[in-house]
C-alpha positions in Angstrom: 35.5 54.7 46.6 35.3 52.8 43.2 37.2 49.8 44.6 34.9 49.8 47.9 32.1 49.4 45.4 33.4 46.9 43.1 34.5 44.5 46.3 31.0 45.3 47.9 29.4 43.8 44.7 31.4 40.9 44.3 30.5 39.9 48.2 27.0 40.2 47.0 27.2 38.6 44.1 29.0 35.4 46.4 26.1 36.1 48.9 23.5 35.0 46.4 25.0 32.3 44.8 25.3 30.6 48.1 21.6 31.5 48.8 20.8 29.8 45.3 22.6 26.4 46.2 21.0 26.2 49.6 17.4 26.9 48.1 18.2 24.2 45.6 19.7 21.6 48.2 16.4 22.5 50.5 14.1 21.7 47.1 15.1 17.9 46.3 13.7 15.3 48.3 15.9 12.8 50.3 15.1 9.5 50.5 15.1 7.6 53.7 17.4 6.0 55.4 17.5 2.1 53.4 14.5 3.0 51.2 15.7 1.6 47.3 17.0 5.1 45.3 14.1 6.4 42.9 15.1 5.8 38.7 15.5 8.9 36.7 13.1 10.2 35.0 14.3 9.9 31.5 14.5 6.0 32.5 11.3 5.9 33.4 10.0 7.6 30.2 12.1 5.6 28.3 10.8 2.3 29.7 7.1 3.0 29.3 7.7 4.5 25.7 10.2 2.3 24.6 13.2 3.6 22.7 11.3 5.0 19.7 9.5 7.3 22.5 6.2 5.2 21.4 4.3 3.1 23.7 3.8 -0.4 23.2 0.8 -2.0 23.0 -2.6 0.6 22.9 -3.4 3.1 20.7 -0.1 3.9 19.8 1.4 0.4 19.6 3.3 -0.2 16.4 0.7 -1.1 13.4 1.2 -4.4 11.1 0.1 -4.2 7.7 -2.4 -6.6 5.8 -1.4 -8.4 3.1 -3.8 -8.1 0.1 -5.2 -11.4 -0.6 -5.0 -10.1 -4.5 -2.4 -10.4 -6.5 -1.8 -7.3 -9.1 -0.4 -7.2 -12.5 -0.1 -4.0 -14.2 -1.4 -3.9 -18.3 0.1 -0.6 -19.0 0.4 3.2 -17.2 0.2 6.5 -19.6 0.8 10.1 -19.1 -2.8 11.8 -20.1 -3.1 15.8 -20.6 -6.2 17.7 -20.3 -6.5 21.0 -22.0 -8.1 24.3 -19.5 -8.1 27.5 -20.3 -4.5 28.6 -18.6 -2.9 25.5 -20.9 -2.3 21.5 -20.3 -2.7 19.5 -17.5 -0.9 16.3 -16.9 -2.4 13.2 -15.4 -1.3 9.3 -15.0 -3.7 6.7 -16.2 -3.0 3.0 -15.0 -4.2 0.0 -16.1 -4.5 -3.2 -13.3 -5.3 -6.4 -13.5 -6.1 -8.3 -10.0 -6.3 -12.4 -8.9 -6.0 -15.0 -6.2 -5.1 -16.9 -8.7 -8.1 -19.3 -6.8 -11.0 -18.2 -9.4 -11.7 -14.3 -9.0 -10.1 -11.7 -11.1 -11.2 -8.7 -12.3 -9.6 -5.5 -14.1 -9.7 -1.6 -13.6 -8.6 1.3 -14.4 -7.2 4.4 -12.1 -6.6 8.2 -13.2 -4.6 10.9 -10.8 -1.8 13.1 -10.4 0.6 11.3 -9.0 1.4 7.3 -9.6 0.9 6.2 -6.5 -2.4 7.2 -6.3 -3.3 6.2 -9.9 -2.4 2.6 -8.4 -4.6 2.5 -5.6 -7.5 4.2 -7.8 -7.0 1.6 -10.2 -6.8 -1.2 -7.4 -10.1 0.0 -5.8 -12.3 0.3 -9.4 -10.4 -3.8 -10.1 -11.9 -5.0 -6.9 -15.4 -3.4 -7.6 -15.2 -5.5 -11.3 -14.3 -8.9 -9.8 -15.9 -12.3 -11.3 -15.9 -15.4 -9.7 -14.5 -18.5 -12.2 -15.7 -21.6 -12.1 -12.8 -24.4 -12.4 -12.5 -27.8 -13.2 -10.3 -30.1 -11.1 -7.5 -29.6 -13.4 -7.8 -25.6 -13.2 -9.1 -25.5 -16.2 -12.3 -24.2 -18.1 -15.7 -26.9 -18.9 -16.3 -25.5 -22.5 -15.2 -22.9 -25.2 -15.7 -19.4 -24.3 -15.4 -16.6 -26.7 -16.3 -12.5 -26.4 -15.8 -9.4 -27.8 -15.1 -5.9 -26.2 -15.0 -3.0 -28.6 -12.6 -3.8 -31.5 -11.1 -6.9 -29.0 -12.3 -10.6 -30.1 -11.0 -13.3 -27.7 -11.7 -17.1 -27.4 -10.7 -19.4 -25.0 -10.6 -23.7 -25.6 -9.7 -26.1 -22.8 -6.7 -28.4 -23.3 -5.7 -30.7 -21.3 -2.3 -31.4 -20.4 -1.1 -28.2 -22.7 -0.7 -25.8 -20.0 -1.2 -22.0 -20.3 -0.9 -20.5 -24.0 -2.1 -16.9 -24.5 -0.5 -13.7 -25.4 -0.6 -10.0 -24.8 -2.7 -8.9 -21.5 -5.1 -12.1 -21.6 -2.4 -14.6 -20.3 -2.0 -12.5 -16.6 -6.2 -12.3 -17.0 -5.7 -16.1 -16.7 -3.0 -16.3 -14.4 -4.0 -14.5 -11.8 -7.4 -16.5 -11.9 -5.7 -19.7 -11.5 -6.5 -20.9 -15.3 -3.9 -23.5 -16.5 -4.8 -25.9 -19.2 -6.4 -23.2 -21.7 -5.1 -21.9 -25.3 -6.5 -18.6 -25.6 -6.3 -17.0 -29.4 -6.8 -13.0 -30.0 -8.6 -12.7 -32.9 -8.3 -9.1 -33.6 -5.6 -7.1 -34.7 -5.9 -4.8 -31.8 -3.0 -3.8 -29.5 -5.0 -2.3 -27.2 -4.1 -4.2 -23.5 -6.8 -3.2 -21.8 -9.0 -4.2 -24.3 -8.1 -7.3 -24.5 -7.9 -8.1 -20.9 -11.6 -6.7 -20.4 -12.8 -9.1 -23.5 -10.9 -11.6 -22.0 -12.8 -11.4 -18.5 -16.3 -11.1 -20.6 -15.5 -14.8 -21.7 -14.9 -16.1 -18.7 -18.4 -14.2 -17.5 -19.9 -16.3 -20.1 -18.8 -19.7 -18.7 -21.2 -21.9 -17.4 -21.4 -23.9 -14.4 
């Protein structure tokens, strides 16, 4: 009696397995007779996606990135603590200097967590602080210029055929606005970069035209 029952489920297992493969064969469509044999499917997806599995062109077309016209020089980047109640915490302060190096610069400062955002804080407040030089023919300045930003004293004289001499953070202030031609002298003993650069951009504000 037990082997009756075992060789009456194995027929039936055979029974539906056939069954299976002729539901299956009676599910996919045949093409007809001469007609060109339909592309996969995964080709298909493949060729409207492209092989990244993003489509080209559209919404979702690959993006390209815009150069800055600006180019950046950083004066210096410092790890700042502020003291709470449960202890210290630890911020990065960067100091930028922006140009391009065709009359416009300007300087700024960026505070945040991380780096990278520091940067592009620092970036954005630069841009807002952008002046607009006016240059001679020989990229250089009309007259003498001088300022002073907290303990910072800078001057700037024309001189032709000298090139570019400055020190410390005023000679990028200069660069990146295109100056040439120009001795700058730091008057102060201060070693403060950003101090500099910032008296630096109030003498070129007091150029004028």
């Amino acid at each position: 009696m037990a082997e009756l029952k075992e060789q009456e489920q194995k027929e039936t297992e055979v029974v539906d397995a056939v069954e299976a493969e002729v539901v299956a064969d009676a599910t996919t469509p045949v093409a007809a007779p001469g007609a060109p044999e339909a592309p996969a499917r995964g080709r298909r997806e493949r060729g409207r996606r492209g092989e990244r599995g993003v489509r080209r062109g559209g919404r979702g077309g690959p993006r390209t990135e815009r150069k800055s016209e600006f180019d950046q020089r950083m004066i210096n980047i410092r790890r700042v603590a502020r003291v709470v109640a449960g202890g210290r915490r630890f911020s990065f302060s960067v100091s930028i200097i922006i140009g391009n190096k065709k009359g416009k610069v300007g300087v700024g400062v960026g505070k945040a967590g991380d780096t990278t955002l520091a940067i592009d804080k620092a970036v954005r407040n630069a841009k807002k602080n952008l002046i607009t030089v006016t240059l001679t023919k020989d990229s250089s300045i009309a007259h003498d210029t001088s300022a002073k930003y907290c303990a910072s004293r800078v001057s700037l004289i024309p001189a032709h055929g000298r090139g570019l001499v400055a020190g410390s953070s005023v000679r990028p202030v200069l660069e990146l606005a295109g100056i040439t031609n120009v001795i700058a002298k730091v008057h102060s003993g201060s070693k403060n970069g950003l101090n500099n650069a910032r008296a630096a951009v109030d003498a070129l504000k007091a150029l004028k035209a």
